[in-house]
C-alpha positions, 0 to 999 in steps of 0.5 A: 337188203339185197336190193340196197347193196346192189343200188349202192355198188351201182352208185359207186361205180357210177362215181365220177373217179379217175387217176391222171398221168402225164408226162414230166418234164424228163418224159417220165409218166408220172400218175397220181390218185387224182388229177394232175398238172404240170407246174412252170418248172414242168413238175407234175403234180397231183392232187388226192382222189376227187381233188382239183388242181388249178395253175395261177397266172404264175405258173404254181399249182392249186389244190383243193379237197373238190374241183376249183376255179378262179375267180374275177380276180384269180384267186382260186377257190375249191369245194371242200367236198372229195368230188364237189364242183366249182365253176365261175358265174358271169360276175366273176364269183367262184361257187363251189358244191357244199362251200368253197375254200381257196386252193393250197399248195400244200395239197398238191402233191407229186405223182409217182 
């Protein structure tokens, strides 16, 4: 029993986790749980813990529930697992770790 505990703390501390901070437009350090980005208005925004964020040709800024990625023709798709990836292949289609969901702005939210 001891053994399992001890693997699975190992492989929490293993995970892929961080925090991001910026700076905002005023030169205040904004952070947040997840990753961050600044929008065209110079905002930062973030996302949760494992979130991605993606800026559109138009400066607004995409969150997702995992990593995101634009497609051939920018539509921003994210995996809906906490820490899933995504990425582009060579025809332009976005693939996502257990399935992809576009990017909402609502889930974009701003640091502290």
């Amino acid at each position: 029993m001891k053994w399992m505990i001890i693997v699975l703390l190992a492989i929490l501390n293993a995970a892929d986790v961080s925090a991001d901070c910026l700076q905002n437009r005023d030169g205040d350090v904004i952070c947040g749980f997840g990753a961050c980005q600044r929008d065209r208005k110079g905002d930062v925004l973030c996302t949760a813990l494992g979130g991605g964020i993606v800026l559109d040709k138009n400066g607004d800024l995409y969150c997702g529930t995992g990593e995101c990625a634009r497609d051939k023709k920018s539509d921003i798709w994210c995996s809906v697992i906490q820490g899933g990836g995504a990425a582009t292949d060579s025809r332009g289609k976005v693939k996502c770790f257990g399935g992809c969901e576009r990017g909402r702005k609502n889930l974009c939210v701003p640091g502290e």
